[in-house]
PDB file with SEQRES, HELIX, SHEET and CRYST1 records, atoms N, CA, C and O in Angstrom:
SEQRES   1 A   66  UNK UNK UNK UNK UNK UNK UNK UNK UNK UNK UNK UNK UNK          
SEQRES   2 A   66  UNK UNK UNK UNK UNK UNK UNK UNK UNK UNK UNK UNK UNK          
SEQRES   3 A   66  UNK UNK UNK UNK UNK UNK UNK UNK UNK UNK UNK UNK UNK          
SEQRES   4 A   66  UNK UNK UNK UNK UNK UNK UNK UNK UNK UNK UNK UNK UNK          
SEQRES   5 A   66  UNK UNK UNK UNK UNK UNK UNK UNK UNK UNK UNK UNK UNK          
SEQRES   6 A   66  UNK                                                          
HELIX    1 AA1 UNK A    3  UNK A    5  5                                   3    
HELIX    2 AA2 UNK A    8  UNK A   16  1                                   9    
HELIX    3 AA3 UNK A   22  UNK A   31  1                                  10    
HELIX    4 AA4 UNK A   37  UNK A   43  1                                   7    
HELIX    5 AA5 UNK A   48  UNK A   55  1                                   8    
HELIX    6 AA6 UNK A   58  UNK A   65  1                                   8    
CRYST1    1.000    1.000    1.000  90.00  90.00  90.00 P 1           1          
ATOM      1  N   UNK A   1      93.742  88.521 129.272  1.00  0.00           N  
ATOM      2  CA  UNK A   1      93.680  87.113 129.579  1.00  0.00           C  
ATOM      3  C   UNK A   1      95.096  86.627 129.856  1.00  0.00           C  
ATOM      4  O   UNK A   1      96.001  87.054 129.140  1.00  0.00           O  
ATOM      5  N   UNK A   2      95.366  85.756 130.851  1.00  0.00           N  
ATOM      6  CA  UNK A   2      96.224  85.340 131.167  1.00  0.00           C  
ATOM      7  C   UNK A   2      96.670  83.745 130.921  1.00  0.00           C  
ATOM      8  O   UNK A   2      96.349  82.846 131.697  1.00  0.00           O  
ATOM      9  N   UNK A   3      97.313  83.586 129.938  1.00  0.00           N  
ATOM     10  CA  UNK A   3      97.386  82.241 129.029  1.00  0.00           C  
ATOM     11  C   UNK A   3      97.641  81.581 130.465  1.00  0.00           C  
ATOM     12  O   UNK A   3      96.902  80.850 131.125  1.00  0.00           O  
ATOM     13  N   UNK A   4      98.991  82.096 130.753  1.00  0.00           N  
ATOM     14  CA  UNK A   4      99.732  81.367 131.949  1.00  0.00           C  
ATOM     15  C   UNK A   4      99.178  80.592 133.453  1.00  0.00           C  
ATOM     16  O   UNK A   4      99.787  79.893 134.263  1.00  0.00           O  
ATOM     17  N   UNK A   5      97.547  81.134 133.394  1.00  0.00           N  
ATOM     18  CA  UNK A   5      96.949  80.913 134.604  1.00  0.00           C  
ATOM     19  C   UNK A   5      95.990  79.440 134.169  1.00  0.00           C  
ATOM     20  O   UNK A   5      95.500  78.621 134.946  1.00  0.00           O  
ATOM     21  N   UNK A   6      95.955  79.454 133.127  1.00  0.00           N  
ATOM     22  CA  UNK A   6      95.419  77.649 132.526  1.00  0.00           C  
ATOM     23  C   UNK A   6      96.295  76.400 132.984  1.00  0.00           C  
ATOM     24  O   UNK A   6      97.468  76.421 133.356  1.00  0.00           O  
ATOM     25  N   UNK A   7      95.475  75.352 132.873  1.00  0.00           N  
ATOM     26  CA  UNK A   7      95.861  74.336 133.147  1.00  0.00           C  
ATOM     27  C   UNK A   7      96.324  73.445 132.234  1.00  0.00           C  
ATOM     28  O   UNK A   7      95.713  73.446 131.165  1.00  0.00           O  
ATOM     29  N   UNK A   8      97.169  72.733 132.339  1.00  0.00           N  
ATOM     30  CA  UNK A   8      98.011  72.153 130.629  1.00  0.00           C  
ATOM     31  C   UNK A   8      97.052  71.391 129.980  1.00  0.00           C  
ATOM     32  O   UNK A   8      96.935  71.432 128.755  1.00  0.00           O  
ATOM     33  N   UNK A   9      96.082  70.427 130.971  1.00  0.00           N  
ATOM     34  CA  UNK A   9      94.894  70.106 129.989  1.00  0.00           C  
ATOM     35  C   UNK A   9      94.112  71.005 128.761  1.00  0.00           C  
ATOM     36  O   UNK A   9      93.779  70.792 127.595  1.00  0.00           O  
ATOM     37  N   UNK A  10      94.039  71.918 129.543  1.00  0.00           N  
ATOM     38  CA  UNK A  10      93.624  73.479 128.812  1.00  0.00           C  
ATOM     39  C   UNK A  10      94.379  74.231 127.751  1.00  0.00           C  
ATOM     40  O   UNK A  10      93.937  75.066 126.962  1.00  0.00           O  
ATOM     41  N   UNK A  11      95.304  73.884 127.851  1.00  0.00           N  
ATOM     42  CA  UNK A  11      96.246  74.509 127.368  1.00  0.00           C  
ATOM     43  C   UNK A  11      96.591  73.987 125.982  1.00  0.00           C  
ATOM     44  O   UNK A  11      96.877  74.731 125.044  1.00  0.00           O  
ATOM     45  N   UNK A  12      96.538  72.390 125.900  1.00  0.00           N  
ATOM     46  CA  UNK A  12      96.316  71.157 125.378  1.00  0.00           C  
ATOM     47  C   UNK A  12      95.320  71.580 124.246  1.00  0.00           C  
ATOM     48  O   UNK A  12      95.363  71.632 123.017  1.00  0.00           O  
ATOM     49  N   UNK A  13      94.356  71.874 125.273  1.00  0.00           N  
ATOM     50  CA  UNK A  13      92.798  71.703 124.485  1.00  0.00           C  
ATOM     51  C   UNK A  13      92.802  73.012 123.113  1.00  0.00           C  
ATOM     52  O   UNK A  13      92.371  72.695 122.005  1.00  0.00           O  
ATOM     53  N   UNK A  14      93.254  74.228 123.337  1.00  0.00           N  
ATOM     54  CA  UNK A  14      93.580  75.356 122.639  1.00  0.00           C  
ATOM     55  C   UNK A  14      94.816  75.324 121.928  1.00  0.00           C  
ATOM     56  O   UNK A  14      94.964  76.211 121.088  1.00  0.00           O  
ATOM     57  N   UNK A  15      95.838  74.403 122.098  1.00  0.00           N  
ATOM     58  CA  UNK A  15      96.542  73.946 120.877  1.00  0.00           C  
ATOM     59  C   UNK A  15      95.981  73.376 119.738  1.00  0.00           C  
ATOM     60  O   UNK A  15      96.410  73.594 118.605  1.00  0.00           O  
ATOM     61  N   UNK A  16      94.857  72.516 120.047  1.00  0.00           N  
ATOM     62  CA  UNK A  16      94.666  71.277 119.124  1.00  0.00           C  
ATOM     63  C   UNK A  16      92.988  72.023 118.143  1.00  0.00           C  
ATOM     64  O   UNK A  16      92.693  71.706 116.991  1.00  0.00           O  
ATOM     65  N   UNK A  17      92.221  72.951 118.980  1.00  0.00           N  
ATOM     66  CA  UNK A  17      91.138  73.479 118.996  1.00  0.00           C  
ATOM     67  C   UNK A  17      91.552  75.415 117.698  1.00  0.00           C  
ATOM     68  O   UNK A  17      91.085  75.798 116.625  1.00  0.00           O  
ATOM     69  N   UNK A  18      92.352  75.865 118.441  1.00  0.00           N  
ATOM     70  CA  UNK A  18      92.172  77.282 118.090  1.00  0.00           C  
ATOM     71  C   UNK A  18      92.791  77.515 116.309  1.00  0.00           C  
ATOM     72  O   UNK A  18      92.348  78.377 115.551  1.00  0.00           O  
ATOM     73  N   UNK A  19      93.663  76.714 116.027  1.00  0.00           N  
ATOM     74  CA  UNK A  19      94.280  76.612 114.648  1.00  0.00           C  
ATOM     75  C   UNK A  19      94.915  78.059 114.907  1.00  0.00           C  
ATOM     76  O   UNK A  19      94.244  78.960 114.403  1.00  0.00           O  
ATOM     77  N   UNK A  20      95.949  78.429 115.517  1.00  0.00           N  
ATOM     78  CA  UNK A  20      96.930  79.536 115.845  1.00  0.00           C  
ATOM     79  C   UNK A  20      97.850  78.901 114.219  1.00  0.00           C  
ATOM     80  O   UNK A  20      97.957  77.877 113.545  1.00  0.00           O  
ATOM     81  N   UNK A  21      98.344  80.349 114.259  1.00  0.00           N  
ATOM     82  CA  UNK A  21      99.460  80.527 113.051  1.00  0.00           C  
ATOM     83  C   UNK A  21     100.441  80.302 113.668  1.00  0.00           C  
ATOM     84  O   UNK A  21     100.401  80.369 114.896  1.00  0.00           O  
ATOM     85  N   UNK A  22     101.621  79.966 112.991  1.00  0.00           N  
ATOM     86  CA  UNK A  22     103.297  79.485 113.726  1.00  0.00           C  
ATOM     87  C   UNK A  22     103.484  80.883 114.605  1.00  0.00           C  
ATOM     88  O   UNK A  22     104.032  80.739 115.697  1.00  0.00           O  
ATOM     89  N   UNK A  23     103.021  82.405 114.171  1.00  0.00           N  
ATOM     90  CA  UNK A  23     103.281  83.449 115.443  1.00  0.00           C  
ATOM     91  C   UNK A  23     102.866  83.210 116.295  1.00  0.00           C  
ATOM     92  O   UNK A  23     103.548  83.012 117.301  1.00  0.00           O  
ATOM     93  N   UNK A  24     101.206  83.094 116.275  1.00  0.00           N  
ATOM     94  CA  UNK A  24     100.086  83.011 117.321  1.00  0.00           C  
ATOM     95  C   UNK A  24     100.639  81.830 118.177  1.00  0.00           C  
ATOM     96  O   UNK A  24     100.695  81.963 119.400  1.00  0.00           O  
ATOM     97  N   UNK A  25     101.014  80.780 117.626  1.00  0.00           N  
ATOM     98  CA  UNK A  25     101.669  79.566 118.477  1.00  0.00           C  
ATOM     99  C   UNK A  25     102.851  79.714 119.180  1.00  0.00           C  
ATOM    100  O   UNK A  25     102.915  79.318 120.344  1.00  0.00           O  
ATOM    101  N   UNK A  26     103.951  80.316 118.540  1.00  0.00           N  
ATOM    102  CA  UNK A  26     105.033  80.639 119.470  1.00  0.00           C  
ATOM    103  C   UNK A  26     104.602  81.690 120.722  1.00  0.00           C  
ATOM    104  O   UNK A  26     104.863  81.419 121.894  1.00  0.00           O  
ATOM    105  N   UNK A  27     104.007  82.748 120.371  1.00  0.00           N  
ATOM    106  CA  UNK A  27     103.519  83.400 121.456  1.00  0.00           C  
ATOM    107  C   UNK A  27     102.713  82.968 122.671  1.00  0.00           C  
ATOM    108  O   UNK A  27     102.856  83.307 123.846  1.00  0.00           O  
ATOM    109  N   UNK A  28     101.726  82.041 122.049  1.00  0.00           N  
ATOM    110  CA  UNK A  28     100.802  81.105 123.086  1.00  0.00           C  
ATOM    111  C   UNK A  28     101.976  80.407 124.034  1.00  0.00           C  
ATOM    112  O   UNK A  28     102.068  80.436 125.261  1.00  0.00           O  
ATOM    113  N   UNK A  29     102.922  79.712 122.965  1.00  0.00           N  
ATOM    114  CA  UNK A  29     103.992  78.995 124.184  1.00  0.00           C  
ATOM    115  C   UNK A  29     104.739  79.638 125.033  1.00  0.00           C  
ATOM    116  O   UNK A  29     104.872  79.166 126.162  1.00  0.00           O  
ATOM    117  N   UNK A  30     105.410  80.897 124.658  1.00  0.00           N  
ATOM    118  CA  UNK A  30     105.869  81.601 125.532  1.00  0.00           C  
ATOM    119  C   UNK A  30     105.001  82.181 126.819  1.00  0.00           C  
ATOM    120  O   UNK A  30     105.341  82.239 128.001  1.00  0.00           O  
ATOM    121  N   UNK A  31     103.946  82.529 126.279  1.00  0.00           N  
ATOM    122  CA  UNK A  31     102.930  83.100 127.278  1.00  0.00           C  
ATOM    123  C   UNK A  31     102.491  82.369 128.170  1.00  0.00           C  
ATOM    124  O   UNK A  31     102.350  82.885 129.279  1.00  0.00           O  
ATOM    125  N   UNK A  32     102.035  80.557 127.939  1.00  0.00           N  
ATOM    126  CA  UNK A  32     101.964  79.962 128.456  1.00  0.00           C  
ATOM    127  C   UNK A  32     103.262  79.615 129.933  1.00  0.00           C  
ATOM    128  O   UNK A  32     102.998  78.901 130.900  1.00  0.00           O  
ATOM    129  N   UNK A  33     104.531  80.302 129.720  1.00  0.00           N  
ATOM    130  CA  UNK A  33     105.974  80.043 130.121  1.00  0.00           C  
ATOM    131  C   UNK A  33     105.131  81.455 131.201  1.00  0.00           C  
ATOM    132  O   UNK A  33     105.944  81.788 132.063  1.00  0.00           O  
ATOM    133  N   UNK A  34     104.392  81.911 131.269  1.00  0.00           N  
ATOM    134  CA  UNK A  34     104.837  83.456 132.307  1.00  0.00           C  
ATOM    135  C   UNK A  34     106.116  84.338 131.850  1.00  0.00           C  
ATOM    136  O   UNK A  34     106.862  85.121 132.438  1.00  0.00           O  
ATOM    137  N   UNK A  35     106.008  83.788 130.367  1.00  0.00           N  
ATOM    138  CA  UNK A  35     107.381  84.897 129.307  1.00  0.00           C  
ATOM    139  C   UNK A  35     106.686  85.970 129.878  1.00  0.00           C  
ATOM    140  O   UNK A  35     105.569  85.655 130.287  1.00  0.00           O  
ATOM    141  N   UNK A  36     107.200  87.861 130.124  1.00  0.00           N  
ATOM    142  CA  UNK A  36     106.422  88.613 129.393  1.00  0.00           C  
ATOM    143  C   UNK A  36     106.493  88.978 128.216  1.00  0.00           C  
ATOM    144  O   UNK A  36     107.319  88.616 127.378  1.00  0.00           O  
ATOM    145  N   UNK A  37     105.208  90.071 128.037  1.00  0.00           N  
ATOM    146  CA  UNK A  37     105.021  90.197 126.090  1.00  0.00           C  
ATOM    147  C   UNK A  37     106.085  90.585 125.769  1.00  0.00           C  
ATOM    148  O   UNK A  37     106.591  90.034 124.791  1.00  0.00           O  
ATOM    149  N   UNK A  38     107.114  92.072 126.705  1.00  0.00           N  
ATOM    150  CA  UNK A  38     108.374  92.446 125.788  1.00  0.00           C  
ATOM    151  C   UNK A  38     109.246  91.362 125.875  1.00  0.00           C  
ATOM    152  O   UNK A  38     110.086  91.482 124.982  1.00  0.00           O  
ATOM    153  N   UNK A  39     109.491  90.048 126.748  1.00  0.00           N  
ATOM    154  CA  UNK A  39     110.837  89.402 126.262  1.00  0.00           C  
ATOM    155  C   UNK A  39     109.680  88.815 124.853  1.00  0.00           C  
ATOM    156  O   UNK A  39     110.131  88.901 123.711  1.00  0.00           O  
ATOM    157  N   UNK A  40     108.851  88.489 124.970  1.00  0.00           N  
ATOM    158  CA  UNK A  40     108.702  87.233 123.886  1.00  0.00           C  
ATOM    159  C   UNK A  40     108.702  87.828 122.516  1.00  0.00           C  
ATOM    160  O   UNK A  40     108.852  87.216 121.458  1.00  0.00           O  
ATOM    161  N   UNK A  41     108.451  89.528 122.743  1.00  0.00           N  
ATOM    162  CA  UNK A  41     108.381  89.744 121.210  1.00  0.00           C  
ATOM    163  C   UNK A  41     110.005  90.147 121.046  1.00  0.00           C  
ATOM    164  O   UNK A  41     110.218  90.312 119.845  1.00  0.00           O  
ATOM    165  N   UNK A  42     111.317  90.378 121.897  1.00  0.00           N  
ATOM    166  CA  UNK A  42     112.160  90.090 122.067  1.00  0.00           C  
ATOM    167  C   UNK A  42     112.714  88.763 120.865  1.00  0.00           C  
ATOM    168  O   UNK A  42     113.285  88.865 119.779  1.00  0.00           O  
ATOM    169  N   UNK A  43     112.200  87.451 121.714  1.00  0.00           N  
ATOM    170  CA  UNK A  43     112.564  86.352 121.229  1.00  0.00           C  
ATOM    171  C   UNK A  43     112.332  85.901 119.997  1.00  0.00           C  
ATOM    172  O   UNK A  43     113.102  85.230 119.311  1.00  0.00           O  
ATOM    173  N   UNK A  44     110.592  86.511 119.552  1.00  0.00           N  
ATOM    174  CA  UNK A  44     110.706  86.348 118.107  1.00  0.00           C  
ATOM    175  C   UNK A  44     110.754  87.398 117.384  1.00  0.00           C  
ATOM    176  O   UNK A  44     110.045  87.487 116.382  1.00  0.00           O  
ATOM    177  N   UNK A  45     111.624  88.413 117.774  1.00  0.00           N  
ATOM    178  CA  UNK A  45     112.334  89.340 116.776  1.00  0.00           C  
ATOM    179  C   UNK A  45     111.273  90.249 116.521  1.00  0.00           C  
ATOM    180  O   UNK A  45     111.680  90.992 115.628  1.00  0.00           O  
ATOM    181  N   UNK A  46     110.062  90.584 116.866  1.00  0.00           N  
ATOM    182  CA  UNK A  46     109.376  91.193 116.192  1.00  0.00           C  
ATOM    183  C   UNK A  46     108.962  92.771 117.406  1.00  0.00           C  
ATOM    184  O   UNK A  46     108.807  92.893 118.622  1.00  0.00           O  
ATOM    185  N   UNK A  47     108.939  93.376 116.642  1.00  0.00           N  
ATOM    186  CA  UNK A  47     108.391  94.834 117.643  1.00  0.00           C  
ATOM    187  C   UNK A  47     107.042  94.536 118.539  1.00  0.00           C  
ATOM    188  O   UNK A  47     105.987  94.019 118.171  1.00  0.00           O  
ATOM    189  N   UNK A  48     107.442  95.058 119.901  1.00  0.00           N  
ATOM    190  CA  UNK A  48     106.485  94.974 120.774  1.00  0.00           C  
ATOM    191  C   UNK A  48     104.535  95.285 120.435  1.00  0.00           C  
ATOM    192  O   UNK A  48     103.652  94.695 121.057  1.00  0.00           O  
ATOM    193  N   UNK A  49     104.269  96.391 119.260  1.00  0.00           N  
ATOM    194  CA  UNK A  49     103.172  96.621 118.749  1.00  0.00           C  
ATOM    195  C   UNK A  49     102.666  95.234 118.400  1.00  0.00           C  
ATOM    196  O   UNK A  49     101.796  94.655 119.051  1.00  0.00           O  
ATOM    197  N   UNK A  50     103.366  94.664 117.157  1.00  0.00           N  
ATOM    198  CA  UNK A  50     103.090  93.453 116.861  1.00  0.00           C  
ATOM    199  C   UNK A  50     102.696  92.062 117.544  1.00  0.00           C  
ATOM    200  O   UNK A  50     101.964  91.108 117.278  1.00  0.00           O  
ATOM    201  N   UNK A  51     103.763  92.536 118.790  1.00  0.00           N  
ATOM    202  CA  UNK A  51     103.676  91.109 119.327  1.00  0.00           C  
ATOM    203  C   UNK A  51     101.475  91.382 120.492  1.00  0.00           C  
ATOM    204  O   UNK A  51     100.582  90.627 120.877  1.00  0.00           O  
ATOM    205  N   UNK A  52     101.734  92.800 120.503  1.00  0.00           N  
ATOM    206  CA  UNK A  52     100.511  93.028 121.127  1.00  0.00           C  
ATOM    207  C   UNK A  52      99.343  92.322 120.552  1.00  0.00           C  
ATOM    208  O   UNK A  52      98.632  91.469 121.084  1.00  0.00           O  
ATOM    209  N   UNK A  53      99.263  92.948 119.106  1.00  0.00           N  
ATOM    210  CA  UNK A  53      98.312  92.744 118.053  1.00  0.00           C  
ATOM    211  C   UNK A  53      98.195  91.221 117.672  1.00  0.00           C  
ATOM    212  O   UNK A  53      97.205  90.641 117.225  1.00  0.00           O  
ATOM    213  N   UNK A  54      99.823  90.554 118.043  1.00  0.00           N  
ATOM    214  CA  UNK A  54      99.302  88.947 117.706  1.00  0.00           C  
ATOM    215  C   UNK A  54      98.545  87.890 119.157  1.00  0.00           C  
ATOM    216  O   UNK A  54      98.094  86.747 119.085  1.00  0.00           O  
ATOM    217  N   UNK A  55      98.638  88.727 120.271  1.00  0.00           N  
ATOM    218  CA  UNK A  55      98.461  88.431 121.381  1.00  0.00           C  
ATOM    219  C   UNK A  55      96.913  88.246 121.182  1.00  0.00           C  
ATOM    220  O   UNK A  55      96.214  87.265 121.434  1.00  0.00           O  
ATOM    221  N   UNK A  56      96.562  89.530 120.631  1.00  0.00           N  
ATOM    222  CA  UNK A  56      95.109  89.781 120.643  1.00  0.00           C  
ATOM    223  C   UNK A  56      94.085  88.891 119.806  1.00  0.00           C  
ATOM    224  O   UNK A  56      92.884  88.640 119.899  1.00  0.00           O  
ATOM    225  N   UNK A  57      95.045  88.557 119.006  1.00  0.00           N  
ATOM    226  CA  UNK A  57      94.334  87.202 117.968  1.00  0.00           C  
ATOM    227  C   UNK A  57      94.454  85.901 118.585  1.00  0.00           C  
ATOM    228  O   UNK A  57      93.845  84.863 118.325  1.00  0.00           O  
ATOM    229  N   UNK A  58      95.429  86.158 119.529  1.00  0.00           N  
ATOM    230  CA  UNK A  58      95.585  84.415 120.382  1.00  0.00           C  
ATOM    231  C   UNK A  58      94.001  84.530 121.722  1.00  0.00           C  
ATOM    232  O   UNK A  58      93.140  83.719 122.064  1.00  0.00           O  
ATOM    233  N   UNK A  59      94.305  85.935 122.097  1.00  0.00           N  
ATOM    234  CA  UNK A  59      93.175  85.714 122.936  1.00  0.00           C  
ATOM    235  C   UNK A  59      91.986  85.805 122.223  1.00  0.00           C  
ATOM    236  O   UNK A  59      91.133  85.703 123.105  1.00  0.00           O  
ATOM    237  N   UNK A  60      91.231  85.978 120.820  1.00  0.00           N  
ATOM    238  CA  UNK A  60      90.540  86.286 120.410  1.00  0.00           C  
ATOM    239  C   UNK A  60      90.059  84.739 120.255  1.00  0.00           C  
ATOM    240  O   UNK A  60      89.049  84.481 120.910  1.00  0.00           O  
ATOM    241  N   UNK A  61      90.444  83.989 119.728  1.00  0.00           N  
ATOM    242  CA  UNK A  61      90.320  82.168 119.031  1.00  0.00           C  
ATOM    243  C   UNK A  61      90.495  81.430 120.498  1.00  0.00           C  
ATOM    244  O   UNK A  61      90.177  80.244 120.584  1.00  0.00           O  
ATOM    245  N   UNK A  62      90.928  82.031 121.481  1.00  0.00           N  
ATOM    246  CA  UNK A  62      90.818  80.986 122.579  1.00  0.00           C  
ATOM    247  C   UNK A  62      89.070  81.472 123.272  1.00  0.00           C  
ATOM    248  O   UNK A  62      88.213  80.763 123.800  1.00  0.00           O  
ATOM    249  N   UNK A  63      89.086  82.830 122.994  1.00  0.00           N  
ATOM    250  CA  UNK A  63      87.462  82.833 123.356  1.00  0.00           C  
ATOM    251  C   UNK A  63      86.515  82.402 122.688  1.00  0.00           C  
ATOM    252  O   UNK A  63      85.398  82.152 123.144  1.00  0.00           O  
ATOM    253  N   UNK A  64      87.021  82.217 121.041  1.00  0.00           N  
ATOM    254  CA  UNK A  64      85.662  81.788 120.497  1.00  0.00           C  
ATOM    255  C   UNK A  64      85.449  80.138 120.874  1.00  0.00           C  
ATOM    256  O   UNK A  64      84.353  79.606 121.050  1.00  0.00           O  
ATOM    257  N   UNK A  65      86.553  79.577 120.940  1.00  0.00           N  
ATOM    258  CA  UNK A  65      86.590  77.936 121.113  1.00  0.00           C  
ATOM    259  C   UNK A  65      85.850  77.768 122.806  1.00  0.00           C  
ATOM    260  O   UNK A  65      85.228  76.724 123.004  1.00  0.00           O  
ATOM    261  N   UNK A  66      85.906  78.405 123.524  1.00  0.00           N  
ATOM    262  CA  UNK A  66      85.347  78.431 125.051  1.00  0.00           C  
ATOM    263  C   UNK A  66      83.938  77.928 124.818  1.00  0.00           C  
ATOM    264  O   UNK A  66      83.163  77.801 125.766  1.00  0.00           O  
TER     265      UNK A  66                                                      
END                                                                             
């Protein structure tokens, strides 16, 4: 899933809707930026595995809220 291809209404709507953790949220924002995954797990310091695995929980809560 491609955060980055939403619309900020949308984008909006899965801030206020999905209850992301401060990771899941920084990642959503970056992703939302067209960051890719290695700078963003870069930015928040954390190993690329991780940043995968938290990706997967951001896309996981934006599908159940759909």
């Amino acid at each position: 899933m491609k955060v980055y291809d939403f619309t900020e209404p949308e984008l909006d709507y899965f801030r206020s809707k999905c209850n992301f953790t401060i990771e899941e949220r920084a990642l959503f924002e970056y992703r939302s930026k067209n960051i890719p995954l290695e700078q963003c797990a870069e930015l928040m310091n954390i190993s690329l595995s991780t940043a995968k695995r938290i990706s997967r929980r951001v896309n996981s809560k934006i599908i159940r809220v759909c």
